[in-house]
C-alpha positions in Angstrom: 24.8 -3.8 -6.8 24.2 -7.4 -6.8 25.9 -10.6 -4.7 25.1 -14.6 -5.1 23.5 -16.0 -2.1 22.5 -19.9 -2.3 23.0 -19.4 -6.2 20.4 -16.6 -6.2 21.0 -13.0 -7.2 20.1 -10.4 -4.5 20.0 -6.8 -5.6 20.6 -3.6 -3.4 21.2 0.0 -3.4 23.9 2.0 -1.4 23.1 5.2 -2.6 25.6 5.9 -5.0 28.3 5.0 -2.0 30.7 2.5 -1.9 30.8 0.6 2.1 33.1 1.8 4.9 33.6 -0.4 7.3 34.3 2.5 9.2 31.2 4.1 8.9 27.6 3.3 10.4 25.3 1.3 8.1 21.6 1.8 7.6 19.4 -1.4 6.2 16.2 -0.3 4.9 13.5 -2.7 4.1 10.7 -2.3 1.9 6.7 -3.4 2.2 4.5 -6.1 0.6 4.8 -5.9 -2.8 7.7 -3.5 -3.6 11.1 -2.6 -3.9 14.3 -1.1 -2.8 13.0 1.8 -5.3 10.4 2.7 -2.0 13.8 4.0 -0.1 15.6 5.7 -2.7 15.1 9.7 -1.4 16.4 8.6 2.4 19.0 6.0 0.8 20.6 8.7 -1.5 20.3 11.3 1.5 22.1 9.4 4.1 24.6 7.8 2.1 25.7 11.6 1.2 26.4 12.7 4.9 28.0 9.6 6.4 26.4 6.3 6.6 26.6 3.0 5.1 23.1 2.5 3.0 21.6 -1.2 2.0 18.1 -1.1 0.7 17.6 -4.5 -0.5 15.2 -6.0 -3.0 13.8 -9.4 -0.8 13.4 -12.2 -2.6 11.4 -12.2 -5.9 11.3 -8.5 -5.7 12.5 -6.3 -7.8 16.1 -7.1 -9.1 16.4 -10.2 -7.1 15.5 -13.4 -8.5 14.0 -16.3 -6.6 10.4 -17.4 -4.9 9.3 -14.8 -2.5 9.8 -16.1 1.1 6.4 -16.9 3.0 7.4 -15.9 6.5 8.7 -12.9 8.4 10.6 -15.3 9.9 12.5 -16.3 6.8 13.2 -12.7 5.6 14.9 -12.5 8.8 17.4 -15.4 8.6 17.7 -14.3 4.8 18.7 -10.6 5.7 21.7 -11.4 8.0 22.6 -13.8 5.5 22.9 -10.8 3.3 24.5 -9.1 5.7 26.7 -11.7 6.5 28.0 -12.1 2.4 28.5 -8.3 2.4 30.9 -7.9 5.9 28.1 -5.7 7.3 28.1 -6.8 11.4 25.9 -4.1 13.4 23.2 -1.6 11.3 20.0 0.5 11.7 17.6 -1.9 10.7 14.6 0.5 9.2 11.8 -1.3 8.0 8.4 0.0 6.4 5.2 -1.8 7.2 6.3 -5.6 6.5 9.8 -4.5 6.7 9.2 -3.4 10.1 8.3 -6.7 11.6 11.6 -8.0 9.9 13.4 -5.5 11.5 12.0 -6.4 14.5 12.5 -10.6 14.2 16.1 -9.8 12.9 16.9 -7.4 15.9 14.8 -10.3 18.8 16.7 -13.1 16.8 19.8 -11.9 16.2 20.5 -9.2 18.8 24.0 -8.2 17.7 23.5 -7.2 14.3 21.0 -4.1 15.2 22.2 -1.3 16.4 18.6 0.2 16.8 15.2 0.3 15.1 13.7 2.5 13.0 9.7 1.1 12.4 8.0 2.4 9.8 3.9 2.2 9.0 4.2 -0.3 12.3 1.4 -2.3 13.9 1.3 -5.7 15.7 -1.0 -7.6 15.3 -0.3 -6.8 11.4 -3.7 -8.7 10.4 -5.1 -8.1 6.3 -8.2 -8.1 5.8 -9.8 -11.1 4.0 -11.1 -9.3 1.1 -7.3 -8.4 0.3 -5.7 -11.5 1.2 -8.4 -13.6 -1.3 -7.6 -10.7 -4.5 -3.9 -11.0 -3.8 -4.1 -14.6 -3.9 -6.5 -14.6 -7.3 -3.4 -11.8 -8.4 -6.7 -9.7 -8.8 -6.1 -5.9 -9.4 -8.8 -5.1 -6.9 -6.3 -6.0 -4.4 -3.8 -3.0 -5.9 -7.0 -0.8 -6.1 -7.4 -1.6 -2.2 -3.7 -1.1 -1.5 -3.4 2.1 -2.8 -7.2 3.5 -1.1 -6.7 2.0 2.6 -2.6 3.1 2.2 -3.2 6.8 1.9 -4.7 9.5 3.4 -7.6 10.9 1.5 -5.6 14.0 0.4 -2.8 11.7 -1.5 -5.4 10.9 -3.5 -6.4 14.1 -4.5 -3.2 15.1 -5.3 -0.7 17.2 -2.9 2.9 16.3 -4.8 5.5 19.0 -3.9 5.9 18.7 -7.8 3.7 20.4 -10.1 1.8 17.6 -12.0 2.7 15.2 -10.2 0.4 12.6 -8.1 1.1 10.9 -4.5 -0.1 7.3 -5.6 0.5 6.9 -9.2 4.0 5.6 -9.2 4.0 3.6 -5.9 0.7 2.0 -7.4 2.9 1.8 -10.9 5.7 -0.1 -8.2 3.0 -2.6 -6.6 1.7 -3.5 -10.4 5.4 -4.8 -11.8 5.6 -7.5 -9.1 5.5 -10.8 -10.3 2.2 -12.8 -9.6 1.9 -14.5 -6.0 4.2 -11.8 -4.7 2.0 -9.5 -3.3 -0.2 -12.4 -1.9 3.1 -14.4 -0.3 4.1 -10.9 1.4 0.4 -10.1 2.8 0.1 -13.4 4.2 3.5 -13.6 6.0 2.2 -9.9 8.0 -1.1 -11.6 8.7 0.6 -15.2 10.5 3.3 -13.6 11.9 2.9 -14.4 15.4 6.4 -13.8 16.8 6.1 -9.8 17.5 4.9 -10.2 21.5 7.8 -12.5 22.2 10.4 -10.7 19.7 9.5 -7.1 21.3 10.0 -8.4 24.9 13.7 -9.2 24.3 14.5 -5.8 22.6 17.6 -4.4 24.4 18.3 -1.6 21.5 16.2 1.5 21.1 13.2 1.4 19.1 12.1 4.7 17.1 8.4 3.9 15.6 7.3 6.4 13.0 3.6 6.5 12.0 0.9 8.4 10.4 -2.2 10.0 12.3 -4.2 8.9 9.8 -3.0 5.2 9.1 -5.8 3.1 8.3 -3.8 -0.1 7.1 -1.9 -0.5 10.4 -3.7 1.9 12.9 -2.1 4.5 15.5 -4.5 2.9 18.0 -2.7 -0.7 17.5 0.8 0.1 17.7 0.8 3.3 20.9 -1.0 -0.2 22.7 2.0 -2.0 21.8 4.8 0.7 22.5 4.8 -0.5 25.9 6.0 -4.1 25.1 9.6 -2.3 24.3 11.8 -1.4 26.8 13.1 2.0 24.7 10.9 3.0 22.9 9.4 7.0 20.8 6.9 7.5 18.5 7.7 10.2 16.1 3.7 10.8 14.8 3.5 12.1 11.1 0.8 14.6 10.6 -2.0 13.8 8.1 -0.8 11.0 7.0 -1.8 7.9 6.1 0.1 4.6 5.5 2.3 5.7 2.2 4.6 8.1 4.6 7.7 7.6 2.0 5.6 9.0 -0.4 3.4 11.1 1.0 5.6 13.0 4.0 9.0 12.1 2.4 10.7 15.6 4.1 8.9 14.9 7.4 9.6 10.6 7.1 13.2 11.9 6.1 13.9 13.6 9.5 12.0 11.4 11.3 14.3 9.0 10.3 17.0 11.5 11.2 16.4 11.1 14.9 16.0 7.7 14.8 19.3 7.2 14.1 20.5 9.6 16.6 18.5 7.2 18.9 
């Protein structure tokens, strides 16, 4: 589906269901570098038994046109403007990795519109790494290559898809390697300067459901159980060897963990 916002085209998925005002709505928001194709297990699952589904390609992304936005703070203000054009007034806001610190500036900014959190792949600070930052600026494919090693536990790379012949990494890399130059860099570098998280968590009111894996090496389990504290209602729901990639590497297990969230 697709609506004009300030003469751009912004692209999202419900699922295969049309909106009900009537029923609750789930936002989901993808990572650096990739699409509303990330959610589309979970989107098509929830939108079958009873909720609302928007997973939105962010500027530049995917199926929406425009110049990637450079701040966390931006992709906030530009997500309730979606929300706004499309009636939506109160969701789950459930965010993976850079989408969880826009879930998190939307919910501290604009209190009303979230209902509760779901934080995927979840750390603050969210700092890269240099040696990633100065690929994805040079739209180097060493920076995919690091992406898709520091993302995943050692045994997604290795194999372990539930389907025969399949591998974990090879069509999330596939994903990453379609964005349009400067994307991946633009996103990577809004996570690393975002300094609002501190301040944003501290104002939280709604619950907060974080969902992470044990074996996280691109936002560590160390980082964000020190940060739990900062919100006032607050579970982790910790994802068994797993690494970063959860949606594709625990998609049953990131599936119900998302379950509960909601119930939160």
């Amino acid at each position: 589906m697709e609506i004009k916002l300030n003469k751009e085209t912004v692209f999202y998925a419900q699922g295969g269901v049309v909106f009900d005002v009537a029923k609750p709505t789930v936002v989901f928001i993808h990572g650096a570098g990739m699409d509303h194709v990330v959610w589309t297990l979970p989107a098509r699952a929830f939108a079958r038994t009873g909720y609302n589904v928007f997973a939105f390609d962010l500027p530049g992304h995917g199926r929406s046109s425009g110049a990637p936005l450079t701040s966390i703070e931006a992709m906030a203000a530009w997500l309730v403007a979606c929300l706004d054009a499309l009636g939506v007034e109160q969701a789950t806001l459930a965010g993976h990795s850079m989408g969880s610190l826009v879930a998190l500036q939307t919910a501290a900014k604009y209190p009303a519109r979230a209902r509760n959190l779901a934080l995927l792949g979840f750390s603050y600070p969210m700092a890269v790494g240099k040696p990633l930052l100065e690929a994805a600026h040079q739209n180097s494919p060493v920076a995919i290559d690091m992406l898709m090693i520091w993302g995943h536990d050692h045994l997604a790379q290795i194999g372990g898809n539930a389907m025969p012949g399949m591998g974990i990494i090879t069509p999330i890399q596939r994903l990453v390697e379609r964005a349009a130059p400067g994307v991946l860099y633009a996103d990577l570098n809004a996570c690393h300067t975002y300094r609002e998280g501190e301040a944003s968590a501290g104002t939280l009111a709604c619950p907060v459901t974080l969902i992470l894996g044990d074996r996280d090496r691109m936002t560590p389990l160390k980082t964000a159980r020190a940060f739990m504290s900062r919100f006032a209602r607050a579970e982790l729901v910790l994802l068994e060897a797993c690494g970063h990639g959860m949606l594709e590497e625990r998609p049953e297990e990131t599936y119900r963990a998302l379950e509960k969230a909601l119930r939160a």
